[in-house]
C-alpha positions in Angstrom: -22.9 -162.0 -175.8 -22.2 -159.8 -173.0 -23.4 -159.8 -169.9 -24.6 -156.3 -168.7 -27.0 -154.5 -166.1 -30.7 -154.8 -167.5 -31.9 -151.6 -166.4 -33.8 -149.5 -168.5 -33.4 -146.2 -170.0 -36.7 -143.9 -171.1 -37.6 -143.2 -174.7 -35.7 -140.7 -176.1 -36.4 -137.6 -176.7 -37.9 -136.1 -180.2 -34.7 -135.1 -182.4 -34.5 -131.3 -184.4 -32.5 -130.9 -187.1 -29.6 -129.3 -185.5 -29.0 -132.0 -183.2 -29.4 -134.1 -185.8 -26.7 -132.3 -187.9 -24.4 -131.9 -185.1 -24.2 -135.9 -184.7 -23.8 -136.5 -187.8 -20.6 -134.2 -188.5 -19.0 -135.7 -185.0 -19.9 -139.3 -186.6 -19.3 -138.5 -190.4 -16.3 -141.5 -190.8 -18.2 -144.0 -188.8 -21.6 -143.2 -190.8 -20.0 -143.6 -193.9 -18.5 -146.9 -193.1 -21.3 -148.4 -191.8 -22.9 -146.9 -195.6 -20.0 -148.3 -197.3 -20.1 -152.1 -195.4 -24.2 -152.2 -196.3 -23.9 -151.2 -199.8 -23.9 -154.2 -202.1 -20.2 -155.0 -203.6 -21.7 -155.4 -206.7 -21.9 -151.4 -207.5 -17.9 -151.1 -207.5 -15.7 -149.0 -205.2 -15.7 -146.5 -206.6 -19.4 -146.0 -206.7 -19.6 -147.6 -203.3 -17.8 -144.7 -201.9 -19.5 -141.4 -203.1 -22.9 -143.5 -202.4 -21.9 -143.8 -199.1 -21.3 -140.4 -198.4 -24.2 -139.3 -200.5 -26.6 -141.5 -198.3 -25.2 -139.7 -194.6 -25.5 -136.4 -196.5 -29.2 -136.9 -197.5 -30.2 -138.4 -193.8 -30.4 -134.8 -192.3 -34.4 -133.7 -191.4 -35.9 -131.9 -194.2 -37.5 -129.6 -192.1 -36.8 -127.8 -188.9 -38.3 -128.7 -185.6 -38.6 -132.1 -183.8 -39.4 -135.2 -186.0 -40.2 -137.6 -183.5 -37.9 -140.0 -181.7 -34.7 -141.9 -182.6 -35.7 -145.0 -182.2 -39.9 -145.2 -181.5 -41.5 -148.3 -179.9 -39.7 -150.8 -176.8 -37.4 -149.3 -174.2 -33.7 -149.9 -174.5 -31.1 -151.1 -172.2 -27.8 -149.3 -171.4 -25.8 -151.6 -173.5 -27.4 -150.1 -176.8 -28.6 -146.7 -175.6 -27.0 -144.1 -178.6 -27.3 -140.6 -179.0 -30.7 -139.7 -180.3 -29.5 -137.4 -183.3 -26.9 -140.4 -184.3 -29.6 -143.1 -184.0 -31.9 -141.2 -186.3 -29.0 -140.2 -188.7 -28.1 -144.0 -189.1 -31.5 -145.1 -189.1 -31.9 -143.0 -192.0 -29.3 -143.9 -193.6 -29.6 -147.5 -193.1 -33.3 -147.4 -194.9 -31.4 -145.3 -197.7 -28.2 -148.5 -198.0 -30.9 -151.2 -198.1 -33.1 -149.5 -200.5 -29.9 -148.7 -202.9 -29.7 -153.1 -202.7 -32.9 -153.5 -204.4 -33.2 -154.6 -207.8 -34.5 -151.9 -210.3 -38.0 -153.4 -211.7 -39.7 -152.1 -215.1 -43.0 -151.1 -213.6 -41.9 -149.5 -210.5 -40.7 -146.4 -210.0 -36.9 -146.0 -208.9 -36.1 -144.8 -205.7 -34.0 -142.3 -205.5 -31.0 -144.4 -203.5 -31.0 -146.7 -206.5 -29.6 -143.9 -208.7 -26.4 -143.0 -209.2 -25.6 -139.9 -206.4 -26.2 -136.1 -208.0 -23.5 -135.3 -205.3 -20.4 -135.7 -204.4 -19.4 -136.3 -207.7 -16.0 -137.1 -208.7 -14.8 -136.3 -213.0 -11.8 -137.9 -214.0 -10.6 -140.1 -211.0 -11.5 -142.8 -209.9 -11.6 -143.2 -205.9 -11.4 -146.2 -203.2 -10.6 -147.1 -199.7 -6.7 -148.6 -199.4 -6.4 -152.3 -199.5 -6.0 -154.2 -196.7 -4.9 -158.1 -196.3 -6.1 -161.7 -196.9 -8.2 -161.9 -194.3 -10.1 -158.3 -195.0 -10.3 -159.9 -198.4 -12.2 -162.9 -196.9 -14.5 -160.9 -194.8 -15.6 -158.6 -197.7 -16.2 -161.9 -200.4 -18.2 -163.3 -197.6 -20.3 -160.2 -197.1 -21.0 -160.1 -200.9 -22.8 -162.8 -200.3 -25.1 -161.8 -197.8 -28.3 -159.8 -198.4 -28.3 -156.0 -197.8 -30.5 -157.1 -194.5 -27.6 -159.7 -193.5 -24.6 -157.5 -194.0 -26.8 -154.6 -191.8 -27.1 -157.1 -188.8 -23.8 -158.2 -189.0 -22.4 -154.3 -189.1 -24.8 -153.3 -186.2 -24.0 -156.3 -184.2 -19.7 -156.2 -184.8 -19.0 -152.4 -185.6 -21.9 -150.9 -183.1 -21.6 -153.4 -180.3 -25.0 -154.1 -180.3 -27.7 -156.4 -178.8 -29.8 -158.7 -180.8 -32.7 -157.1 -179.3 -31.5 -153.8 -180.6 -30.6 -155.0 -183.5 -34.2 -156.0 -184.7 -35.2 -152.7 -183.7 -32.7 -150.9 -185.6 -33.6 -153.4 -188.9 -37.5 -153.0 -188.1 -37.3 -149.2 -188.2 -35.6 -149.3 -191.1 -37.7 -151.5 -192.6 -36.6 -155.2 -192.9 -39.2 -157.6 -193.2 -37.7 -160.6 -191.4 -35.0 -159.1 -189.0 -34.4 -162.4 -187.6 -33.2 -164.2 -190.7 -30.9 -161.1 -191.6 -29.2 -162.0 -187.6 -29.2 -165.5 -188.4 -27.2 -164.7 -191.7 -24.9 -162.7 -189.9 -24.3 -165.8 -187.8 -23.4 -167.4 -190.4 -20.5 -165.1 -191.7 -18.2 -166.2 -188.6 -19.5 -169.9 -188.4 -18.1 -170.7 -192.4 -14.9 -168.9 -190.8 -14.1 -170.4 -187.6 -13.4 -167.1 -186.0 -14.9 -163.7 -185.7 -14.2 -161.1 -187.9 -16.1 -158.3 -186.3 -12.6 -156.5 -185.2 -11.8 -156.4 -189.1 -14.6 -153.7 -189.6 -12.3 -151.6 -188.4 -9.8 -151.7 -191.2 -8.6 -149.4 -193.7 -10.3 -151.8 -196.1 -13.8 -150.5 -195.2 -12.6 -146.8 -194.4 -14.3 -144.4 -197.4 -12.6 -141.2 -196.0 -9.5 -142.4 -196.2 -8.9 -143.4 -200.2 -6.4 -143.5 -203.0 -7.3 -141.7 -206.4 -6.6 -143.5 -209.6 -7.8 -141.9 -213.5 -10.3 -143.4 -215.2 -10.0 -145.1 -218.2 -8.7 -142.1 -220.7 -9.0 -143.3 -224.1 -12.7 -144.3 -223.3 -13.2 -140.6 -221.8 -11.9 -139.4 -224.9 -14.5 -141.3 -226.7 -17.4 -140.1 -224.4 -16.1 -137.0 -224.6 -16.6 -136.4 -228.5 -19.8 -138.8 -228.8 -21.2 -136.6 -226.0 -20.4 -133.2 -227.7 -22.2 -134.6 -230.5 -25.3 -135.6 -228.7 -25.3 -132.0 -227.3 -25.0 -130.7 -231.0 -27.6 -132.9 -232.3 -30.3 -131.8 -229.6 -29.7 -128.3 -230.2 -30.0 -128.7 -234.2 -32.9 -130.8 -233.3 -34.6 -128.5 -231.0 -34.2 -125.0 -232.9 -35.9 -127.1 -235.9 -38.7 -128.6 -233.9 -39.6 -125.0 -232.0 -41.5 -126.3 -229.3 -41.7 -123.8 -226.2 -43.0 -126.8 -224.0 -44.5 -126.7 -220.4 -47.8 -126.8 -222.7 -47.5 -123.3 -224.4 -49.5 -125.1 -227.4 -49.1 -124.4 -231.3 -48.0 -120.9 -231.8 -49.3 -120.3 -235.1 -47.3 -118.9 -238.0 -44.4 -117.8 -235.0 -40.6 -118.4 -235.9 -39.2 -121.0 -234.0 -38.6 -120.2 -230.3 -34.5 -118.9 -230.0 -34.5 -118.7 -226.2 -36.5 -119.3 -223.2 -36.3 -116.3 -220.5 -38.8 -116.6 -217.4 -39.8 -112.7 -218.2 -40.2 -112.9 -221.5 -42.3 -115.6 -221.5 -44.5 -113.9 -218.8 -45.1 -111.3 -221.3 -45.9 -114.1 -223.9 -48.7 -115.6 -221.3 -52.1 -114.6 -222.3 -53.0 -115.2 -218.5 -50.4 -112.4 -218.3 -51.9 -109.7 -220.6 -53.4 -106.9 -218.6 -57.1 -105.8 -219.0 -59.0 -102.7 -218.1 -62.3 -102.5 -216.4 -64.9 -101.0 -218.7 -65.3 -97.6 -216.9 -61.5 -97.1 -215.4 -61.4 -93.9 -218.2 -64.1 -92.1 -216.7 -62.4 -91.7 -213.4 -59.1 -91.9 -214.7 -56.8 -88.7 -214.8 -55.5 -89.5 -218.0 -57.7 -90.8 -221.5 -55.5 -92.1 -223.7 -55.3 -95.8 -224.8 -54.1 -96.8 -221.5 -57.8 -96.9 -220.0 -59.1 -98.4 -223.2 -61.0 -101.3 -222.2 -60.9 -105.0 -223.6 -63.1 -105.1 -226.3 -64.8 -107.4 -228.9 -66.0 -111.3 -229.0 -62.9 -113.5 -228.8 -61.2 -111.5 -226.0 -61.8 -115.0 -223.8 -60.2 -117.2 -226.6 -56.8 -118.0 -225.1 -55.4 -119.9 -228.0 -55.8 -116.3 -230.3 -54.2 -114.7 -227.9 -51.5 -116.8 -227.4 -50.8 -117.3 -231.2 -51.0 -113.4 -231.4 -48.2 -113.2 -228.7 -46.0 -115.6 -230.5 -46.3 -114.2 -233.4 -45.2 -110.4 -232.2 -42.4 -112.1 -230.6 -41.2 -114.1 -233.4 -42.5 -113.2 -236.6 -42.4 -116.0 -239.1 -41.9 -115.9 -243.1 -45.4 -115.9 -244.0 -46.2 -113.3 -241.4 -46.2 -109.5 -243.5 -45.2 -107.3 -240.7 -44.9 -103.3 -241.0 -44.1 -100.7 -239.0 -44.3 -97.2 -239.0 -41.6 -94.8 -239.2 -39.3 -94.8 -236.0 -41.6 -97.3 -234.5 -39.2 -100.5 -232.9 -41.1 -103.6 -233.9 -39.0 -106.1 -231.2 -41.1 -108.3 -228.6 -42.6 -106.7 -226.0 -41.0 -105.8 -222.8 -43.8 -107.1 -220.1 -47.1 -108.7 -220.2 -49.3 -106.0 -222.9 -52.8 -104.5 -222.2 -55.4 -105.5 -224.4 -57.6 -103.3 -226.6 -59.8 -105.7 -228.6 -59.7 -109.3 -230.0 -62.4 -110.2 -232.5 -64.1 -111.3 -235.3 -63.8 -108.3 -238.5 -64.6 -109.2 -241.8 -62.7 -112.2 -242.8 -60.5 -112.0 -240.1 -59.5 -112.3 -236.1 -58.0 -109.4 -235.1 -56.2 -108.7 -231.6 -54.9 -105.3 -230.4 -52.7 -104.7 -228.2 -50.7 -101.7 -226.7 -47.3 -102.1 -224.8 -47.5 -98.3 -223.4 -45.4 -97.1 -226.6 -47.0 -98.8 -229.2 -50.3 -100.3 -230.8 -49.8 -103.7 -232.2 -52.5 -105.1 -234.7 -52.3 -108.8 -235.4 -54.4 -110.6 -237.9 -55.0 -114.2 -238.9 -57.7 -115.4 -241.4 -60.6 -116.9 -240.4 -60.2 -119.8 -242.9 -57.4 -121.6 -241.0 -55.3 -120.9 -244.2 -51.6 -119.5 -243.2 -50.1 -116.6 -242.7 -51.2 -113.6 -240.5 -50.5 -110.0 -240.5 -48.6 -107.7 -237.7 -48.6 -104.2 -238.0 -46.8 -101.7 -235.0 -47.0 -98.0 -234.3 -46.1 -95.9 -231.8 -48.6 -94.0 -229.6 -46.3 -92.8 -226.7 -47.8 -89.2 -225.8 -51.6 -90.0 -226.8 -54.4 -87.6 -225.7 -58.1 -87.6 -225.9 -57.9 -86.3 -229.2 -54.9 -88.5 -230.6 -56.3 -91.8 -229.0 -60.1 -91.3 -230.2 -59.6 -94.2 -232.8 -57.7 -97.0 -234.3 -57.7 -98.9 -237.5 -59.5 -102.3 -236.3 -59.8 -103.8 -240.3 -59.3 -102.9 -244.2 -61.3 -104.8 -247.1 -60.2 -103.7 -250.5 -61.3 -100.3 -250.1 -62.8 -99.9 -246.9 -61.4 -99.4 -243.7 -62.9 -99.8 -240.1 -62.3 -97.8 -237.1 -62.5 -99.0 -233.4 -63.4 -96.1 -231.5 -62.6 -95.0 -228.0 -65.2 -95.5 -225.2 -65.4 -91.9 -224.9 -66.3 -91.3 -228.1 -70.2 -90.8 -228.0 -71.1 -90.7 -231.9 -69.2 -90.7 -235.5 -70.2 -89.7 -238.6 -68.4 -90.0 -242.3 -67.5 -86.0 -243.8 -66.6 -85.8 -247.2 -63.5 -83.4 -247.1 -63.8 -82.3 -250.9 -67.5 -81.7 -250.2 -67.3 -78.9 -247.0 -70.8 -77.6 -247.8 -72.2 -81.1 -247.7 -73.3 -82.4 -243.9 -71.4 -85.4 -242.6 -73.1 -89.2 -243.2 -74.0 -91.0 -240.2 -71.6 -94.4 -239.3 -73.2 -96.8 -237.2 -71.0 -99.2 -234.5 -71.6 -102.2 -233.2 -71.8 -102.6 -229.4 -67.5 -103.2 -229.0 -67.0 -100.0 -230.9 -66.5 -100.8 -234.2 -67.5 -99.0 -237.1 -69.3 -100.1 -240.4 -67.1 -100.0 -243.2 -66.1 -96.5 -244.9 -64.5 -95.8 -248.2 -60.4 -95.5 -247.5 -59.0 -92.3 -249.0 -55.8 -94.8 -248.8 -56.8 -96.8 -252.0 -58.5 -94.2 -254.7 -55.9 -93.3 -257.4 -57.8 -89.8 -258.5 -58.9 -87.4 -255.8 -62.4 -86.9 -255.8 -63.7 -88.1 -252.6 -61.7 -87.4 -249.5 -64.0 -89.7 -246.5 -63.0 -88.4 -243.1 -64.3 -89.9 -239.7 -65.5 -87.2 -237.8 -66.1 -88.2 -234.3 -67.9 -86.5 -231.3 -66.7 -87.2 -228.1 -68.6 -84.8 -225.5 -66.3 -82.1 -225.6 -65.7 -81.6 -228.8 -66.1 -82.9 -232.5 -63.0 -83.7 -234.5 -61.9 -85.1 -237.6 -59.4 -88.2 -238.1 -58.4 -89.3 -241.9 -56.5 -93.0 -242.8 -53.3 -92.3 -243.5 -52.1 -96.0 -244.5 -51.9 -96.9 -240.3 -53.0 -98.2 -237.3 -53.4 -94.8 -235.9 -55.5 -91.7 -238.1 -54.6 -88.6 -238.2 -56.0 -85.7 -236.5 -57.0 -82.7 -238.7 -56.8 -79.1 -237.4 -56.5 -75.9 -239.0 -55.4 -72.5 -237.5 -52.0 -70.7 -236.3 -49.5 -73.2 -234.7 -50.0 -71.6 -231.3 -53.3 -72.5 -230.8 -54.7 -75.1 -233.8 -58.2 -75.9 -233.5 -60.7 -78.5 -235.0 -62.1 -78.6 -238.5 -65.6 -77.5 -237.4 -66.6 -74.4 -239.1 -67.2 -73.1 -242.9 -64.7 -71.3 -243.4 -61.9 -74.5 -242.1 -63.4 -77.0 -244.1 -63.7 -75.0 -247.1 -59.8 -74.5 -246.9 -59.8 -78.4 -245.8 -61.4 -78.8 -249.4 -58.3 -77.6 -251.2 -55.8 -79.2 -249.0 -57.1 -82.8 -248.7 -55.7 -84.4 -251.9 -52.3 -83.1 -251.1 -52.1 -85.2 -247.8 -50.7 -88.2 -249.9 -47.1 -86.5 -249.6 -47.4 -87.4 -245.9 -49.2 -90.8 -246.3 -47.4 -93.4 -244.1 -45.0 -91.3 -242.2 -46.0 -91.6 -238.7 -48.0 -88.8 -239.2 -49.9 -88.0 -235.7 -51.5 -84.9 -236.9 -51.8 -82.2 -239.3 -52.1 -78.6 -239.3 -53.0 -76.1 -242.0 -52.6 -72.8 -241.5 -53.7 -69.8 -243.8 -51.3 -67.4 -242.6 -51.6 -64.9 -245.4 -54.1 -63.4 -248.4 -53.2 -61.6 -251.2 -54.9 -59.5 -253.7 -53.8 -60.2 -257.0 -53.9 -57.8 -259.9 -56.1 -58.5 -262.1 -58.3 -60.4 -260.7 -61.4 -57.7 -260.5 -63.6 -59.2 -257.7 -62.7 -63.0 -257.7 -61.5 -62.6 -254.3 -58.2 -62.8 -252.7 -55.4 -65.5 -252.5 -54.6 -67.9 -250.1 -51.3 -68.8 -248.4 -52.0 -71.6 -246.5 -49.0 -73.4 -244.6 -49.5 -77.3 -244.0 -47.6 -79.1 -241.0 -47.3 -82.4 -240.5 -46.2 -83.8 -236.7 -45.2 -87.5 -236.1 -45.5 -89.4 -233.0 -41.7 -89.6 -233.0 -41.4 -85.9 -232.7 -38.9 -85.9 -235.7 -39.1 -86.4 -239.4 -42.0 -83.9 -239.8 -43.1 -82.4 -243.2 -43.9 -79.0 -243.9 -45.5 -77.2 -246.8 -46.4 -74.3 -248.4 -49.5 -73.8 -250.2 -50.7 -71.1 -252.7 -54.9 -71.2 -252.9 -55.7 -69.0 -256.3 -58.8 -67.4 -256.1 -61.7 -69.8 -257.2 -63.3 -69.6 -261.0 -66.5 -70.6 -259.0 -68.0 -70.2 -256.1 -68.5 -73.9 -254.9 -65.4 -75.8 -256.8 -62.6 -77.5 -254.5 -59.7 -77.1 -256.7 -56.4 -78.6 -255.2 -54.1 -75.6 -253.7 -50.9 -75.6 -255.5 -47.3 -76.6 -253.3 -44.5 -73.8 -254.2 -42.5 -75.3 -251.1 -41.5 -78.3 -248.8 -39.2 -79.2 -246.2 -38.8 -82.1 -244.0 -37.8 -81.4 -240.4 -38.1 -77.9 -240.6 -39.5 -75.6 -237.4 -41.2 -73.2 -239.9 -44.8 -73.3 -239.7 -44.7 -74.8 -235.8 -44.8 -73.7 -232.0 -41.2 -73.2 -231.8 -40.9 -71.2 -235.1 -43.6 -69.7 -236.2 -43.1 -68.0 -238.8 -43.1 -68.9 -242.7 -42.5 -66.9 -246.3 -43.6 -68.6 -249.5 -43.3 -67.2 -253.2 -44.6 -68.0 -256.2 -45.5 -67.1 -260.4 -48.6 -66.5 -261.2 -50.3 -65.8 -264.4 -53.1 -63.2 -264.0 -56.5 -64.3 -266.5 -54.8 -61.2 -268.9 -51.8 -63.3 -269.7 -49.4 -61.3 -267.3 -46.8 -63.6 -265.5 -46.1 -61.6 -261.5 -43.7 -63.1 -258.9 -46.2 -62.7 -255.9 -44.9 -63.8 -252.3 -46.4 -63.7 -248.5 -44.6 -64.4 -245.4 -46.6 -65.3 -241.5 -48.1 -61.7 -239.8 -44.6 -60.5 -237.9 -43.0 -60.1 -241.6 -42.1 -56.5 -241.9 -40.6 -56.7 -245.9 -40.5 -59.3 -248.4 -37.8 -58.6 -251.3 -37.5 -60.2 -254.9 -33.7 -60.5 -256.4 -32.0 -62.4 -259.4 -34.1 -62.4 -262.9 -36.8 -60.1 -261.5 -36.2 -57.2 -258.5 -38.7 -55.3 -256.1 -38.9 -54.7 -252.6 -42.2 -54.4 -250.8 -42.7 -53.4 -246.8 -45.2 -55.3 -245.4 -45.7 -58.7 -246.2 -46.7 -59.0 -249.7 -45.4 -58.5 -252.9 -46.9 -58.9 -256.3 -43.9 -57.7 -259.1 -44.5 -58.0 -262.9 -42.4 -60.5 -265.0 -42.0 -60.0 -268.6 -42.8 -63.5 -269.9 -41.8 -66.7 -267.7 -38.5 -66.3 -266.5 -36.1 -69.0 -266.3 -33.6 -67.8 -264.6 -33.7 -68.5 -261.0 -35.4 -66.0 -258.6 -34.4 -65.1 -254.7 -36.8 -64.6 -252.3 -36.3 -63.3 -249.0 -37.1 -61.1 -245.8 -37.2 -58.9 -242.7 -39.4 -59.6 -239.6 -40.4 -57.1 -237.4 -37.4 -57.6 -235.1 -35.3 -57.2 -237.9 -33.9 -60.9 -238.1 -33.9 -62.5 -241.6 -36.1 -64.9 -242.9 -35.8 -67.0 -246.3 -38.0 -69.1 -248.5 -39.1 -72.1 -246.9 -36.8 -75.0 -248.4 
């Protein structure tokens, strides 16, 4: 050992990780020899080398800011004073080469230096340091030999020119047990050969930076290769049958198997995700529509529900029966949904939910037995009166309503029956109604039940028309349609009720009927004029809307609710509406004397209605009532004038 000056230096100061990376980049080959001389030779060369430089790379702070001292405890001496950013970089590194040396156990946990580096990573080559001679030869089969401690003293001591003293510090810090037994194995390198080998370090044998590239072995590659590719095949067959979402999502019910995990779609699948509204947001709220519907009924706290209900909109199963209305999309939802209700009804659980365009009922059965229901329809555009209810439940032939908060009171009004007053509903304390008779499920028409419901500003009427949503009834012109609320509406409601099954399960939003003309017929003494009534139908979609035309012949009785007869349809047609309204409907009709007429009516701004083909006349005005002698079969044209002169035809 050298003799040197024994004066002191004063503890370092604390080291930050930039002076900690800048040491390391200026000391990168010698680091990584030192890492490459400590690693045992068992692992290979190969490995040997990218652990090396894996170890140097991971020795960097892992936070900004001082991290205490290089080397904490006794004062050094001058001979073995280092850099403080080096000293901690190797002193890291060193703890990270021994513990690589350890053997793996069963009941411990791996550290991470024991596993094979995630970086730098080499494919297809294999990569080592050049070969040096018989004596470098020597050195390293006598090194193999030594413990990971041992080969670390005898590095420090012959490639860092350092003291014994320091040495045990150095081990100490980096946590060897017995430094002094790792020196006195190092010792015992250069006794067995007679001479020191501590200038050898410095060979190209132990230099990882500097290395020669080989392949690998390629026919085993090959056969990796294709056995991995069929490991990778087998997982994914494997996991598209199993279907399990993991990160504990739990049993999803009668859901298809999941395709795809993406982070916002399964947001929207969380039921911590689903949005609720506080109870009173629609009384201060500048909107009412099912957007400030509260969270209603008994299982709205049962996460496992809600989460099957999710699923199950997202990925419908086989023995899921899913509908949707007409131009409604039934895909997953975009973003975490608001809930309108979960509960108990009937012999069901029931959730509802509404995405902003749509309502989405799901349904399971109470029984455990499987299979569950999904239903979607689109609500985009609600108002007060459009969003005063929602089909919560049907039983054979009843059907249950949730109504809106707003909604102060509902009663059941027998449309058939306009002279009768309206039955009272009771509601339990989430909104929802007692059971009422469907006019969905009766074959013959001779009860039409309508839910009339009174919501502080006015009272309207809704009827089931096969969906989630009812409809809203209102009768007058198209500029200005009102509720069903007096005698004279619901008595022209009585006549038009059974003919709402054309428009059953259309999307229907709301209807309209308009009696836009009356006619005296001849003949008919005082029974009392005709009716032309014009019936419109608007979806939620804004398209596929029905229109008809309606002739009401004068009553044999006072009292009766005969159904109106329909000389005319058309689907998509503006007749009848806001943009166009205007309408002209004809029909035959035999008087009670046996006399066949071809009578017609057009909308208040017809000026002349005119008959051509098997019978002729011309009428100003805008009704017409010409004889026929017997039925004719040949095919009649019916047209007109309005007041601006334009033409207007039969509605088709």
């Amino acid at each position: 050992m050298l003799n040197v000056s024994t004066q002191e230096l004063a503890i370092p100061a604390p080291v930050d990780v930039e002076q900690a990376e800048a040491a390391l980049v200026e000391h990168y080959p010698r680091l990584v020899r030192i890492a490459y001389l400590v690693l045992p030779p068992s692992l290979g060369r190969n490995r040997r080398v990218l652990t090396a430089h894996a170890l140097v790379q991971r020795s960097l702070p892992r936070r900004r800011g001082p991290v205490g001292p290089a080397m904490p405890g006794q004062r050094r001496t001058a001979e073995d004073a280092v850099d403080p950013g080096y000293a901690y970089v190797r002193g890291q590194m060193l703890r990270q080469a021994l513990e690589a040396g350890l053997p793996l156990r069963r009941r411990a946990w791996p550290k991470r230096a024991q596993l094979p580096p995630l970086l730098p990573q080499v494919w297809g080559l294999r990569l080592f340091p050049r070969s040096g001679g018989a004596d470098e030869l020597a050195l390293d089969q006598r090194l193999a030999s030594l413990s990971g401690a041992g080969r670390a003293a005898y590095v420090l001591r012959g490639l860092e020119r350092q003291g014994d003293a320091e040495v045990r510090r150095v081990l100490a810090a980096a946590g060897v047990e017995d430094p002094g037994a790792a020196l006195a194995e190092a010792d015992g390198v250069d006794a067995a050969r007679g001479t020191s080998g501590a200038g050898l370090l410095e060979s190209a044998e132990f230099d990882p930076c500097s290395l020669q590239a080989r392949p690998t072995d390629l026919m085993r590659r090959r056969q990796h290769t294709r056995a991995a590719l069929a490991a990778l095949a087998a997982a994914v067959v494997c996991g598209t049958l199993l279907g399990l979402p993991g990160d504990g999502w739990g049993p999803d019910g009668a859901a298809a198997p999941a395709y795809a995990r993406n982070p916002v779609s399964e947001a929207a699948l969380d039921p911590a995700h689903v949005r609720r509204v506080a109870p009173a947001l629609w009384q201060r709220s500048a909107r009412t529509d099912f957007s400030v519907w509260p969270a209603r009924g008994g299982l709205v706290g049962d996460t496992a529900l809600l989460r099957r209900a999710l699923a199950v909109w997202a990925r419908p199963g086989p023995t899921v029966q899913a509908s949707a209305a007409p131009g409604t999309p039934p895909g997953p939802p975009m973003g975490p949904p608001q809930l309108l209700f979960a509960g108990d009804v009937d012999q069901a659980r029931v959730v509802l939910f509404h995405d902003g365009l749509r309502v989405v009922r799901y349904a399971e059965p109470k029984d455990g037995t499987a299979g569950a229901a999904l239903d979607f329809v689109r609500t985009d555009g609600a108002d007060t009166a459009s969003a005063g209810a929602l089909v919560v439940g049907r039983t054979n032939a009843n059907v249950r309503y949730l109504t809106a908060p707003w909604v102060r009171g509902v009663a059941v009004r027998d449309l058939l029956r306009p002279s009768e007053a309206a039955r009272p509903l009771e509601r339990d304390a989430h909104g929802v109604t007692e059971p009422m008779l469907s006019p969905v499920a009766p074959s013959q028409c001779r009860t039409w039940d309508a839910l009339e419901v009174r919501d502080g500003v006015a009272t309207r009427l809704l009827t089931d028309l096969g969906e989630l949503t009812p409809a809203r009834l209102t009768s007058g012109p198209p500029s200005a349609p009102a509720d069903v609320t007096d005698d004279a509406a619901r008595a022209e409601w009585a006549r038009t009720a059974c003919l709402l099954p054309v428009v059953r399960s259309h999307g229907v939003r709301s209807v309209n009927s308009w009696r836009f003309a009356e006619q005296d017929l001849p003949g008919t003494g005082d029974a009392g004029p005709a009716r032309w009534l014009c019936t419109r139908a608007e979806t939620w979609r804004g398209t596929g809307g029905k229109v008809l035309a309606q002739f009401q012949a004068p009553e044999a009785e006072r009292g009766t609710a005969t159904p109106g007869s329909v000389v005319a349809q058309a689907d998509d047609s503006p007749a009848c509406g806001a943009r166009e309204p205007h309408v002209l409907a004809g029909a035959l009709w035999k008087s009670p004397a046996g006399q066949w007429y071809m009578v017609a009516a057009g909308s208040p701004r017809v000026a002349s209605v005119e008959v051509a083909g098997a019978v002729e006349g011309r009428e100003e005005g805008r009704r017409i009532a010409v004889p026929v002698e017997g039925k004719p079969a040949a095919r009649v044209e019916l047209g007109g004038r309005l007041e601006d002169g334009s033409k207007i035809g039969v509605l088709r």
